[in-house]
C-alpha positions as CSV (number, residue, x, y, z in Angstrom):
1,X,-56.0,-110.2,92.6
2,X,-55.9,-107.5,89.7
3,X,-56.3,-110.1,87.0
4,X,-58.9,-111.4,88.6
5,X,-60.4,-108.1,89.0
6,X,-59.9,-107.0,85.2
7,X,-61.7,-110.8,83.9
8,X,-64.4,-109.9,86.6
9,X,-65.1,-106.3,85.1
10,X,-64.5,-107.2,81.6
11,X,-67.3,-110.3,81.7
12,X,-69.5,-107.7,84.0
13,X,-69.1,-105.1,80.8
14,X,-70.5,-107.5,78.3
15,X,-73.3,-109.5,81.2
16,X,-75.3,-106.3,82.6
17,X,-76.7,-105.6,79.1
18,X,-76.9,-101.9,79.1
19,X,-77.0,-99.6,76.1
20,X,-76.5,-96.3,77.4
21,X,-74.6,-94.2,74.5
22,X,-72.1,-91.9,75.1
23,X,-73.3,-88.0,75.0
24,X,-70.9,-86.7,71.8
25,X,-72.5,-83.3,72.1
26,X,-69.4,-80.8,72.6
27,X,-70.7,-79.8,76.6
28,X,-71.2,-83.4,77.3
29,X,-69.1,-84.0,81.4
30,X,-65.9,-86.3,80.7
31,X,-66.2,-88.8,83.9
32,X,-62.4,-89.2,84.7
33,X,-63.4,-90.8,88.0
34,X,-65.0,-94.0,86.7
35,X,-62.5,-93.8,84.0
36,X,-59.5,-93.9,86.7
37,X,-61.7,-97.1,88.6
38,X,-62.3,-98.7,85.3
39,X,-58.0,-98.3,84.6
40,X,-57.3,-100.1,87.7
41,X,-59.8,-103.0,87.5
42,X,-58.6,-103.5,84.2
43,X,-54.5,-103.4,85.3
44,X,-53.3,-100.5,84.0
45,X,-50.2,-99.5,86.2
46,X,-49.3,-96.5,86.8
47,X,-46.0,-94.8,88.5
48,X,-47.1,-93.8,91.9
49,X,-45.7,-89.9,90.8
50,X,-48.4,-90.5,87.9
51,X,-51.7,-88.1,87.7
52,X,-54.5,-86.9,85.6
53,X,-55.3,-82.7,86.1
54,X,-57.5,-80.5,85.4
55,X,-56.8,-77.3,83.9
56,X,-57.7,-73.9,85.3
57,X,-61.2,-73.6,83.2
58,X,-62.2,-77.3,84.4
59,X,-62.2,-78.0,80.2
60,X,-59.1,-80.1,79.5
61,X,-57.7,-83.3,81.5
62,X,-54.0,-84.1,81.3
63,X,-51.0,-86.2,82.5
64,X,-48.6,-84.9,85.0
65,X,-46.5,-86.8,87.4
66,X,-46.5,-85.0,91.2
67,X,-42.8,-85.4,91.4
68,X,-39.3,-85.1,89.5
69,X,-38.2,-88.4,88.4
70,X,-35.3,-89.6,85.9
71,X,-36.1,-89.0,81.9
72,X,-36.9,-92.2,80.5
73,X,-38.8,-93.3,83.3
74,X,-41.7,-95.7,82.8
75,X,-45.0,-93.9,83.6
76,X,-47.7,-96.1,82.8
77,X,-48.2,-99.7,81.4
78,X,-51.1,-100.8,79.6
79,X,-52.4,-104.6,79.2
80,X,-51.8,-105.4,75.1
81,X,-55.3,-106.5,75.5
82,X,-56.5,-103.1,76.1
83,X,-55.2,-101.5,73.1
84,X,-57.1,-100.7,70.1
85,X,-54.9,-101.0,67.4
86,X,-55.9,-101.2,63.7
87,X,-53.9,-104.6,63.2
88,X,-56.6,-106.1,65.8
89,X,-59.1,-104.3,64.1
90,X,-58.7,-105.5,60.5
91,X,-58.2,-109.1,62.2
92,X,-61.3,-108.4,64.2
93,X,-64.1,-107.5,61.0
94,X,-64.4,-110.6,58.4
95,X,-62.8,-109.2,54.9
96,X,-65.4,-110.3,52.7
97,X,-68.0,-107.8,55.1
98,X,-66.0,-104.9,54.6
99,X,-65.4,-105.4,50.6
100,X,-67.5,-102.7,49.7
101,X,-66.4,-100.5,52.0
102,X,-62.7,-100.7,51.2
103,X,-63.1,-100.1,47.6
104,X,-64.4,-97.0,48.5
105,X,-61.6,-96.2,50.3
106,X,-59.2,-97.1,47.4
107,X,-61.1,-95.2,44.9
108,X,-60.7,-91.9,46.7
109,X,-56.9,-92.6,46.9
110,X,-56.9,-92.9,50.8
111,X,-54.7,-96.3,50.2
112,X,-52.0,-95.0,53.3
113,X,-54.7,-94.9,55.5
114,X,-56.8,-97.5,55.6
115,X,-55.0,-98.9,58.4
116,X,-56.4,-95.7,60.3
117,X,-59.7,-96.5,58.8
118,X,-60.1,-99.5,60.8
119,X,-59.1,-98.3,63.8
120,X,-61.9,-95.6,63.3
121,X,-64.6,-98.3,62.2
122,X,-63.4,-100.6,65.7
123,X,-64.4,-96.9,67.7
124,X,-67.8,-96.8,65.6
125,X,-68.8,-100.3,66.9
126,X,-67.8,-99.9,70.4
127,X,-69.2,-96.4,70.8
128,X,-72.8,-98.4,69.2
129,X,-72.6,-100.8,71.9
130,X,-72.5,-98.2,75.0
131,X,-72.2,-99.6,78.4
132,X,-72.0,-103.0,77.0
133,X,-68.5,-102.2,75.5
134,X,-65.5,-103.0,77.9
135,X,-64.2,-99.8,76.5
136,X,-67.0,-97.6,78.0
137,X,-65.3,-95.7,80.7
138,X,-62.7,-94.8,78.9
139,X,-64.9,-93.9,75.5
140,X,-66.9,-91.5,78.3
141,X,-63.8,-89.6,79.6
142,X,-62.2,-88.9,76.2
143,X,-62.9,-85.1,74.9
144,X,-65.9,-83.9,73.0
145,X,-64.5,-80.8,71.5
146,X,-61.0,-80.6,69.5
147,X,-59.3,-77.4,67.9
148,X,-57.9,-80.2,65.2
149,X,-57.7,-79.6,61.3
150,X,-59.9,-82.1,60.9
151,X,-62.6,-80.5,63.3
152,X,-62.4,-76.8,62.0
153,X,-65.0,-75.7,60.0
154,X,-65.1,-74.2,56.6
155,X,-65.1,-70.7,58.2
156,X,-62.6,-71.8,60.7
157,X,-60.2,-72.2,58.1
158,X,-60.8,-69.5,55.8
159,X,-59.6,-67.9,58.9
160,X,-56.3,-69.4,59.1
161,X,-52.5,-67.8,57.4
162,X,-52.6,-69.4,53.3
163,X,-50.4,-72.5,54.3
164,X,-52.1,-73.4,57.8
165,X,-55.5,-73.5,55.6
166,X,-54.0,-75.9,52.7
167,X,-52.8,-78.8,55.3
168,X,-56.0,-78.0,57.2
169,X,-58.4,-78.2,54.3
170,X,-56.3,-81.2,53.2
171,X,-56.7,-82.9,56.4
172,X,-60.2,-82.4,56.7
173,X,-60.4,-83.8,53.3
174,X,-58.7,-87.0,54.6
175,X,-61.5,-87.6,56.9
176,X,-64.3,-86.9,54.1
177,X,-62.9,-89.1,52.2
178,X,-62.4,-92.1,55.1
179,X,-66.2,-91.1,56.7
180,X,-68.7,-90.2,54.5
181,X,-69.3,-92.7,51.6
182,X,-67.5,-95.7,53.0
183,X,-68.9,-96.3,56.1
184,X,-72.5,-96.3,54.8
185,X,-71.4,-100.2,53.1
186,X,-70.5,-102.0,56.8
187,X,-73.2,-103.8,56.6
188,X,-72.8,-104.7,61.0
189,X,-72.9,-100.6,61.6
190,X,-76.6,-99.5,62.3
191,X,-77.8,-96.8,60.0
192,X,-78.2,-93.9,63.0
193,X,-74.5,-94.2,63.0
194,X,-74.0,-94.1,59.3
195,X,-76.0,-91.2,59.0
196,X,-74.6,-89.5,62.0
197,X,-72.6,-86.9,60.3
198,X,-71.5,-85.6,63.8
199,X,-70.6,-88.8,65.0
200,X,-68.7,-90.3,61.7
């Protein structure tokens, strides 16, 4: 059966003891194939009309559905143990571990989004573990390069109309302030991702 499947792959995940990390450089091949494999072992359903595309340059990956159906149509459905959300994420990491780190985040006024803080700390551990994280296949397929605020350089957004360049500057400030400092006190991170200023 699919459950069975999905217990089989998740326990095969964690048993073969790889540590193969995931290529962040902005080149680095998305592997959508195993990523699709990895979906159905793990019983994510998906409407038969459902489909993942390539664009025209090969660069981008997106969701398209090969024929017309009715507007609020189900598409896809994803097991709740699947998702990474920052409630399981704060339940996951023992408070009195991430202490330090939080009162970073409170000091630089980033209170709204320490929920989002966790979420990106959960990423951090699983993208350490490589092949050994259930969430591998899907970690490999994400993309390596985004045209985001938070992503633009300095340059990039002295380029940008006055107002573009204040929310971008601001959002890129966001992430400074949720990255840099605070993730150098979780004590379980290992300091090549700490110091990984592309990664973080």
């Amino acid at each position: 059966s699919r459950t069975t499947s999905r217990t089989t792959a998740v326990q095969s995940a964690v048993d073969r003891g790889y540590d193969t990390p995931i290529n962040i450089s902005e080149l680095a091949p998305r592997d959508i194939p195993t990523f699709e494999e990895w979906s159905y072992n793990y019983g994510i359903q998906r409407h038969a009309s459902h489909q993942l595309t390539y664009s025209e340059d090969g660069w981008d990956v997106y969701a398209m559905t090969c024929d017309a159906i009715p507007g609020g149509t189900p598409v896809l459905c994803v097991p709740q143990e699947l998702i990474l959300s920052a409630n399981k994420a704060m339940e996951e990491f023992p408070k009195e571990s991430m202490r330090a780190a939080e009162k970073i985040v409170y000091s630089v006024n980033a209170d709204s989004e320490i929920r989002y803080w966790y979420l990106m700390v959960k990423l951090l551990v699983e993208l350490e573990k490589g092949e050994q994280s259930a969430w591998f296949p899907w970690l490999n397929s994400l993309p390596r390069y985004y045209t985001n605020a938070a992503s633009m350089t300095p340059f990039c957004c002295l380029c940008l109309p006055t107002l573009m360049r204040k929310l971008a500057v601001k959002e890129r400030g966001n992430m400074s302030r949720l990255s840099v400092s605070s993730i150098k006190l979780i004590p379980f991170l290992n300091d090549d991702t700490k110091y990984d200023t592309d990664l973080v």
